[in-house]
C-alpha positions in Angstrom: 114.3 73.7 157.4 115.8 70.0 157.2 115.8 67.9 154.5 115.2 63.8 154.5 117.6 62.1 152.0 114.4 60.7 150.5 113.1 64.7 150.1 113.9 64.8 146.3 112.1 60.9 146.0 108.8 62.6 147.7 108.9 65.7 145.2 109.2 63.6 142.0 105.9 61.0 143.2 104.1 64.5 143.6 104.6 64.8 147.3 103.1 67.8 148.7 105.8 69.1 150.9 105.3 71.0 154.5 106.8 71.9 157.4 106.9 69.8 160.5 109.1 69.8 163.4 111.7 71.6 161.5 111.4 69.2 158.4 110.0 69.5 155.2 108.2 66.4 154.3 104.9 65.1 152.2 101.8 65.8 154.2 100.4 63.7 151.0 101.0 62.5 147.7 98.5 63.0 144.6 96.8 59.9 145.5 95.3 61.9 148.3 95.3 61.2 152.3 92.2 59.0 152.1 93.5 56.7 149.4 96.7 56.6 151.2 94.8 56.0 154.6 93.0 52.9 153.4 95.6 51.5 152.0 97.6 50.7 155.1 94.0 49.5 157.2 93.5 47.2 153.9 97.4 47.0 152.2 99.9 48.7 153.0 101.6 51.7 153.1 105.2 53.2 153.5 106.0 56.5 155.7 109.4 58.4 155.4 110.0 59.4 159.3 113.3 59.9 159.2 112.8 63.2 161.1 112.7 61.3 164.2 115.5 60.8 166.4 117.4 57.1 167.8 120.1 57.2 170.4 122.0 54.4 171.2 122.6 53.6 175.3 125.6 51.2 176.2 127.9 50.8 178.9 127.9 49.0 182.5 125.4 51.0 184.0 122.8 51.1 180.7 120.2 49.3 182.5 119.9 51.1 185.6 120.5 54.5 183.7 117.7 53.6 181.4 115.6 52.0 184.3 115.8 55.4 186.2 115.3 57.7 182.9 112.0 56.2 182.2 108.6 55.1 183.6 108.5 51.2 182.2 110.1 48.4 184.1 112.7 47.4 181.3 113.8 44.2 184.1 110.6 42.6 181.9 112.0 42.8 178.2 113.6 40.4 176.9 116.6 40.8 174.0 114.9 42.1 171.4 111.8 42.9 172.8 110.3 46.6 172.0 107.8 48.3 174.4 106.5 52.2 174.5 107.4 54.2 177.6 107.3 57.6 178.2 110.0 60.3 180.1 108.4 62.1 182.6 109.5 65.5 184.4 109.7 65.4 188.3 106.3 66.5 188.6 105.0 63.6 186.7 104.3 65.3 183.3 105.6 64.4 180.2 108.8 65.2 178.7 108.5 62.8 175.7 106.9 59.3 174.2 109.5 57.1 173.5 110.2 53.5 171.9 113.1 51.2 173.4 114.9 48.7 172.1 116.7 45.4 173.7 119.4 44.8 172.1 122.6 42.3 172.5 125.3 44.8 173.2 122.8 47.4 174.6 119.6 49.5 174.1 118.4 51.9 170.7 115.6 54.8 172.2 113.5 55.9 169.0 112.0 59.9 170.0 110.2 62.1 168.7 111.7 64.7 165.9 110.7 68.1 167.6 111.7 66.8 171.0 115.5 65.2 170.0 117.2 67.9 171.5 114.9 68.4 174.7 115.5 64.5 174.8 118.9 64.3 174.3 119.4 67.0 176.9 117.1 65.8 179.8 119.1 62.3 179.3 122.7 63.7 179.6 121.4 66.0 182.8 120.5 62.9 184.3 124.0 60.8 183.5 125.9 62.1 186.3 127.2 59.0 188.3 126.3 56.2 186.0 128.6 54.6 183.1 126.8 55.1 180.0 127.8 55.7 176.3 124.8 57.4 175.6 124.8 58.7 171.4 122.5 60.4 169.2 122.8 58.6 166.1 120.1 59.8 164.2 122.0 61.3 161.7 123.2 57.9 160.3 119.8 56.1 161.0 117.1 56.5 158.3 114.2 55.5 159.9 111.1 54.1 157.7 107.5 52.7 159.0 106.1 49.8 156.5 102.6 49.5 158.1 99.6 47.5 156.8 98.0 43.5 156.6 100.2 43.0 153.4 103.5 44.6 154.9 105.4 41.2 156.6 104.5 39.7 152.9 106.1 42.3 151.0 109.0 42.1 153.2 109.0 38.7 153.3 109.8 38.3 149.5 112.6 40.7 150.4 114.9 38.9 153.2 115.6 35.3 154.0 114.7 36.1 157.7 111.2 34.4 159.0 109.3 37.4 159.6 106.5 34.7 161.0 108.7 34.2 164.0 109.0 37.8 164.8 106.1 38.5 167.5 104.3 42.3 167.8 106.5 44.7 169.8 110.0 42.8 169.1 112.7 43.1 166.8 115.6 41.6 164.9 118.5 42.2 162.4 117.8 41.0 159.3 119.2 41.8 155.4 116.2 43.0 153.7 116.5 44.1 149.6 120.5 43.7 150.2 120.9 46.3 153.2 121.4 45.1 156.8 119.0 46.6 159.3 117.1 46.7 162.6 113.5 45.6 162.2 110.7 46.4 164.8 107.2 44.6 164.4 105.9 48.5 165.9 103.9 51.3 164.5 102.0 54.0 165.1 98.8 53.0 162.9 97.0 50.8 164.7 98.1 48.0 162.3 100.1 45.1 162.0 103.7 46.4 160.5 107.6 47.0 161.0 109.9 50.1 161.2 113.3 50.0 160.0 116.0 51.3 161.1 118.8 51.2 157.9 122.0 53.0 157.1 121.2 56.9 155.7 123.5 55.9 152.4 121.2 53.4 151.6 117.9 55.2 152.3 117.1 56.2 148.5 118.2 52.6 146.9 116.0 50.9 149.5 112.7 53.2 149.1 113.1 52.6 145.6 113.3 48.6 145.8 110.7 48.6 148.5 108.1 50.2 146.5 108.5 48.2 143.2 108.5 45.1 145.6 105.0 45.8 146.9 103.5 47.6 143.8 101.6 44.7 143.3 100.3 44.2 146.7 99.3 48.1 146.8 101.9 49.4 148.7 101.4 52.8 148.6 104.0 56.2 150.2 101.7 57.8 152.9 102.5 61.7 153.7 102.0 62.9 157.2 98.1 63.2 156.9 97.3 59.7 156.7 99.9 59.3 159.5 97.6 61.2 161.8 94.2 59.9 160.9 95.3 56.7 161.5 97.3 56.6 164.4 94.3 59.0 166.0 91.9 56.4 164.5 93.4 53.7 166.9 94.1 56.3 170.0 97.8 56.6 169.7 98.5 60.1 171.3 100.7 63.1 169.7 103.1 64.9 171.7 102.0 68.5 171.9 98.2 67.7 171.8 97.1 64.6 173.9 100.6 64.2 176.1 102.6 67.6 177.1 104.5 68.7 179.5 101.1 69.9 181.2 99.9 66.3 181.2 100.6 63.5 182.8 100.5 59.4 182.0 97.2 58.8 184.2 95.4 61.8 183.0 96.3 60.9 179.1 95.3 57.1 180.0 98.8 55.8 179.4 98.5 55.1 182.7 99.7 50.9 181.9 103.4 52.2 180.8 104.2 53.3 184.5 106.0 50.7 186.5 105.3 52.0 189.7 106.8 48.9 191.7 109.9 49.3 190.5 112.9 51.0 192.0 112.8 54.9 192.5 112.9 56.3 188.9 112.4 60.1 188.1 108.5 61.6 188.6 107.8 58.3 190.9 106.5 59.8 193.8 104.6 62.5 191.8 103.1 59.5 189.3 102.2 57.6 192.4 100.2 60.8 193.5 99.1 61.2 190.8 97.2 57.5 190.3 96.2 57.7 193.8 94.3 61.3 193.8 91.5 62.5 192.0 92.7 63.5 188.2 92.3 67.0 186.9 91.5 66.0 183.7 91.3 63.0 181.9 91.2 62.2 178.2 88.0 61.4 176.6 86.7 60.3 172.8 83.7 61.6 171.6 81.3 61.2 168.6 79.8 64.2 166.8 76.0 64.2 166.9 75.4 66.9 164.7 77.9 67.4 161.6 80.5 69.6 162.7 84.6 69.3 162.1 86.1 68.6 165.9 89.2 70.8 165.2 91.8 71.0 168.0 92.0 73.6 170.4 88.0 74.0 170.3 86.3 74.1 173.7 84.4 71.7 175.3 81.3 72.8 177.0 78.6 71.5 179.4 75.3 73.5 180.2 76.6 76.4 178.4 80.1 76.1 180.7 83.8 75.7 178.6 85.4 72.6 180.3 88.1 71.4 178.4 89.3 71.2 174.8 89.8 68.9 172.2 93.2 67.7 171.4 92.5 66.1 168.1 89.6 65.9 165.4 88.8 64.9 162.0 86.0 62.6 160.2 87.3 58.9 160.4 87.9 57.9 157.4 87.8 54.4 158.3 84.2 55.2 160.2 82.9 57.7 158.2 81.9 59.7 160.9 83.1 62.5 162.8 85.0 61.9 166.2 88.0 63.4 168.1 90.0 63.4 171.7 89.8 66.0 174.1 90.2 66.5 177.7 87.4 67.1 180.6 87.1 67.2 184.2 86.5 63.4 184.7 83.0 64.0 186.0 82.4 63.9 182.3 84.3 60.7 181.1 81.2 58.8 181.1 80.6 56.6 178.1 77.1 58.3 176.7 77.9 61.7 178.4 76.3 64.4 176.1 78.8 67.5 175.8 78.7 70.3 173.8 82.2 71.3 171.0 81.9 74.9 170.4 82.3 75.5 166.5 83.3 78.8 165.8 81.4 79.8 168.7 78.4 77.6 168.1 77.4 74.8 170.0 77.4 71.2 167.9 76.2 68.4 170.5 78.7 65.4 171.0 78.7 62.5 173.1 81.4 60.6 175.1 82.2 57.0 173.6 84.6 54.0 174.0 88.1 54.0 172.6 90.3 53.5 170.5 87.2 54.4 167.7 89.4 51.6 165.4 90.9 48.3 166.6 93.0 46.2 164.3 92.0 42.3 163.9 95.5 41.4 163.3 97.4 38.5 165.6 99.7 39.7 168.1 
């Protein structure tokens, strides 16, 4: 089991430490998830994911390496732009969700922590021909998300940078609290917010400035639970439960990442199918009508008939009521659509409504 530099940090604020991906890190801290969840919809709050991996892409065939490699047309991003994309297997399903960055001299590709090596792998497999430098340099990267309505204030007081000019879904390099850094106005929460990307020496010195500089604004350090609630509050899917490598982009309504008028790129002809036919499945939200815990993995009925499964569930903290994704044969996607989640065995009635089930009011 891996360690974050910040692991011994997490243990003396009471962290509750678990396994995840590999890593041992704080699912929560005594304040509890729910405190720790409504402080980055109201606040702010400040997540160790330094499990996750970043790989840096350079060299004179980058671009069409990168443009092949992945579903999004990257000819639209600007330097120092940031957009979501997604690797997907020849058949269309999922290797991986992914985050790119622009940048001068190159591009940075932020992956998930359980799939680094899977990523890492399908990436060299596909290398042959062009010139690329590709590196995993996640081992010198600590990678922290700073999410919440207060966060570009805290940081603010902390660099001489104009975090105002820094638009959603772009970047910068900026000295923040003495340390250089690459700064992304991204998340995973469904609020306004940056990650960081900062030298692993300076990891511990940083966390510690960073939370005495927001104390006062309620910055609070957010384990892995409130890290789930909210990015499932705003629809944000989870490798391994909405998106797999049974699943693909259409069917798990990320559907807007694939470029499908750009050049040939891998899974292309199978995405293109895949738009054009009837789906399989498609991803749903749904609202409990009786009080039951949506768990994942619990069937999905109709008239007494299993049809699918829900991928994630939970009360909403921010709703106060119970609600969860699952996946259904689309003749059941319709808003209203009354289907049954089989508790334990027992049928609690549910019905299909809009997503996300939380949308931010922040300026883009």
């Amino acid at each position: 089991m891996q360690r974050t530099l910040l692991y011994e940090n997490h243990v003396a604020l009471g962290g509750r430490m678990v396994a995840f991906a590999g890593w041992e890190l704080p699912v929560q801290y005594p304040t509890g998830p729910l405190i720790e969840h409504t402080a980055v919809r109201t606040a702010a709050g400040v997540f160790d994911i330094d499990h996750m991996g970043q790989f840096s892409l350079a060299g004179p065939d980058a671009d069409l390496f990168l443009q092949y490699v992945q579903v999004y047309d990257i000819n639209q991003m600007q330097v120092w732009d940031a957009h979501y994309s997604l690797l997907c297997y020849e058949d269309g399903t999922i290797v991986d969700d992914i985050f790119l960055y622009r940048l001068p001299a190159g591009w940075m590709i932020a992956v998930n922590a359980g799939n680094r090596a899977k990523d890492l792998a399908w990436l060299r497999a596909h290398s042959q021909g062009f010139q690329i430098e590709l590196s995993d340099i996640s081992d010198e990267t600590y990678m922290l998300a700073v999410q919440g309505p207060q966060t570009a204030g805290i940081l603010q007081r902390m660099t001489d940078a104009n975090l105002e000019e820094v638009a959603a879904r772009t970047g910068l390099r900026a000295t923040v609290g003495g340390v250089e850094m690459l700064l992304g106005r991204t998340g995973y929460t469904g609020e306004d917010g940056f990650e960081l990307y900062l030298p692993a020496q300076n990891a511990v010195t940083f966390w510690n400035d960073l939370l005495a500089a927001g104390k006062d604004n309620g910055l609070l350090p957010c384990g892995l639970a409130a890290r789930d609630s909210l990015r499932f509050e705003a629809c944000m899917p989870l490798y391994g439960h909405e998106i797999d490598a049974e699943t693909n982009p259409f069917e798990a309504r990320q559907g807007w990442t694939v470029s499908l008028d750009k050049p040939d790129f891998l899974g292309r002809s199978a995405l293109l199918k895949a738009k054009l036919e009837e789906k399989r499945k498609i991803l749903i939200g749904f609202e409990m009508l009786e009080r039951a815990v949506p768990r994942d993995h619990y069937a999905i009925a109709v008239d007494g008939q299993v049809v699918g499964h829900v991928t994630t569930g939970m009360k909403s903290p921010t709703l106060d009521k119970f609600v969860g994704l699952g996946y259904v044969p689309p003749a059941y996607q319709k808003i209203g659509t009354e289907i049954d989640i089989l508790v334990r065995g027992t049928a609690k009635k549910a019905a299909v409504v809009r997503r996300p089930f939380y949308k931010a009011q922040y300026k883009e």
